[in-house]
C-alpha positions as CSV (number, residue, x, y, z in Angstrom):
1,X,-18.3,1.0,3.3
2,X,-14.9,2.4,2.7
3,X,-13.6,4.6,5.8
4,X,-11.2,7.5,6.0
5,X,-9.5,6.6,8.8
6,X,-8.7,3.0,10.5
7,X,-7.1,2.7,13.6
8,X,-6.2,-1.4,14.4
9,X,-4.2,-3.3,17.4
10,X,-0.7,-4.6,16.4
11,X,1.3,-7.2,18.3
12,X,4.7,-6.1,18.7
13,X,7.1,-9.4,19.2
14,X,10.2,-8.5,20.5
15,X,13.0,-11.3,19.1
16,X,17.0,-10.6,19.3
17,X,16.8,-10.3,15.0
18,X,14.1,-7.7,15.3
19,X,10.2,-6.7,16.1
20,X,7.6,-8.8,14.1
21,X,4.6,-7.3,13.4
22,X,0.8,-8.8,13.1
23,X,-2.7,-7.6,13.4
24,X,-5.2,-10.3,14.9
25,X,-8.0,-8.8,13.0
26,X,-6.6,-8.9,9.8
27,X,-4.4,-12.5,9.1
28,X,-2.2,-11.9,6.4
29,X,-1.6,-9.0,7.7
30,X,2.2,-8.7,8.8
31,X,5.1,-6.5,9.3
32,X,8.5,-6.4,10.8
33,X,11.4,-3.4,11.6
34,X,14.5,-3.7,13.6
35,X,13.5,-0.8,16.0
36,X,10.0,0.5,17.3
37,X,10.2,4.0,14.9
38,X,11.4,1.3,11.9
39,X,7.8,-1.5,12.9
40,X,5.4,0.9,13.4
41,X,6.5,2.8,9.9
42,X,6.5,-0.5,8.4
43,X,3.2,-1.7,10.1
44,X,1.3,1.6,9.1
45,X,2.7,0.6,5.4
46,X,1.5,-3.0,5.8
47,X,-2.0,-2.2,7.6
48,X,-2.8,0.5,5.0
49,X,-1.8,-1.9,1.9
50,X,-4.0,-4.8,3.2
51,X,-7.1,-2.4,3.6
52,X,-6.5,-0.8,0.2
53,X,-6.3,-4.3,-1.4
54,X,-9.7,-5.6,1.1
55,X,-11.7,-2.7,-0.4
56,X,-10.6,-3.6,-3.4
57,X,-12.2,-7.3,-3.6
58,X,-15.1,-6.0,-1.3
59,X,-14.1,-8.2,1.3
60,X,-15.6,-6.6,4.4
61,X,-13.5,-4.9,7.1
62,X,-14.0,-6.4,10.4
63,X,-13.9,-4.1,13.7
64,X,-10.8,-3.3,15.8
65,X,-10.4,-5.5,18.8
66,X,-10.1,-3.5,21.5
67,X,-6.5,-3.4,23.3
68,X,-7.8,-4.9,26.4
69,X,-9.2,-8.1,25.2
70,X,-6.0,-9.4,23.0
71,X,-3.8,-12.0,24.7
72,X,0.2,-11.6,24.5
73,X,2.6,-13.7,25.5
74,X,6.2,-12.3,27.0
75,X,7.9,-10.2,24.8
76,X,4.9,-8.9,23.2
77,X,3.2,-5.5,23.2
78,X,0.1,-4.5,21.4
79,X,1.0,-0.9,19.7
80,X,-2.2,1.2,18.1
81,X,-1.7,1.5,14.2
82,X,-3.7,4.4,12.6
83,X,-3.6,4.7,8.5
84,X,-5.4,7.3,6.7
85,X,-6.8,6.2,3.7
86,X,-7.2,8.6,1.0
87,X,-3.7,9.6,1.3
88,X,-2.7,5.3,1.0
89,X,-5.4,5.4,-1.8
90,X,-3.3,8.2,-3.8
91,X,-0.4,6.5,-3.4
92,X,-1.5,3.3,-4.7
93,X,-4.0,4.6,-7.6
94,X,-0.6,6.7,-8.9
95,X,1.6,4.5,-8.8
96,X,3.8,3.9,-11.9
97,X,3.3,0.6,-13.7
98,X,5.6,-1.0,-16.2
99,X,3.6,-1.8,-19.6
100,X,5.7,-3.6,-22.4
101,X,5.0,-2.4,-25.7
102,X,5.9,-2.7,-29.4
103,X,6.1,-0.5,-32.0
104,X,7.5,-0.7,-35.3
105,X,11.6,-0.3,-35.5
106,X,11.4,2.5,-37.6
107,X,9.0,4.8,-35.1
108,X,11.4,3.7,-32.4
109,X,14.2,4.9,-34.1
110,X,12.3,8.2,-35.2
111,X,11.1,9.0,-31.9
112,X,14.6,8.3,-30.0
113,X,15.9,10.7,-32.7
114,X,13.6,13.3,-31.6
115,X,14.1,12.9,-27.5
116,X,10.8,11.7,-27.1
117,X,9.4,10.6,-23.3
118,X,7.5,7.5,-24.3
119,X,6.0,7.2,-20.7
120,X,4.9,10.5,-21.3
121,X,3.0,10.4,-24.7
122,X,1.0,7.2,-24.0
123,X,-0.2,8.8,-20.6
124,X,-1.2,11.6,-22.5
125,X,-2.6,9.6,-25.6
126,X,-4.3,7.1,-23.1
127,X,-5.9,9.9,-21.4
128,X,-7.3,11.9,-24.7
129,X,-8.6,8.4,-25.7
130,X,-10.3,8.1,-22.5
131,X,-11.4,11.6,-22.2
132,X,-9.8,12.5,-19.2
133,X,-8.8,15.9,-18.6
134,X,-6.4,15.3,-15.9
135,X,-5.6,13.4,-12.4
């Protein structure tokens, strides 16, 4: 079941070329910044990707560890991530995709003519095909 909100334990390990991020509940899951503000932007990033991409194949979400019962070594913290999903969701689902195309020479040259948005019409021509109103 898809959640608005997951909130997941990150080890923080402190190196002289940076912080490296990883969840234990997640593998595959990892990060990195070159300041705390910088690892826990990029961890947020990293832990709301994975999830997105998890509910995606229905692969199911295990539960947070809790803080206390992850083992660090030195030069490790554990640092509470929190993403909220919908918002990651969005951002994902709208993202712009690069399509390749072809069309005959002389529409190209017709349509340049005429300053036409070609991202724009074959959203719009997409979405009257598919009956879709708007997103």
């Amino acid at each position: 079941m898809k959640k608005d909100r997951y909130i997941f334990p990150a080890v923080f390990s402190y190196a002289d070329d940076g912080i490296s991020v990883s969840f234990p509940d997640l593998p595959g899951c990892f990060s990195c910044g070159n300041s705390d503000e910088e690892a826990v932007l990029m961890a947020k990033e990293a832990l709301g990707l994975h999830l997105y991409s998890m509910e995606e194949d229905k692969d199911e979400i295990p539960e947070a560890t809790p803080i206390n019962k992850i083992s660090l070594e030195s030069g490790q913290v554990v640092v509470l991530i929190e993403v909220f999903m919908p918002t990651m969701r969005e951002a994902v689902e709208n993202y712009s995709v690069k399509k390749t195309l072809s069309i005959p020479q002389w529409l190209n040259k017709l349509a340049l003519e005429k300053n036409i948005n070609f991202s724009q019409v074959l959203q719009a021509a997409l979405k009257e095909k598919l009956g879709i109103r708007e997103r």
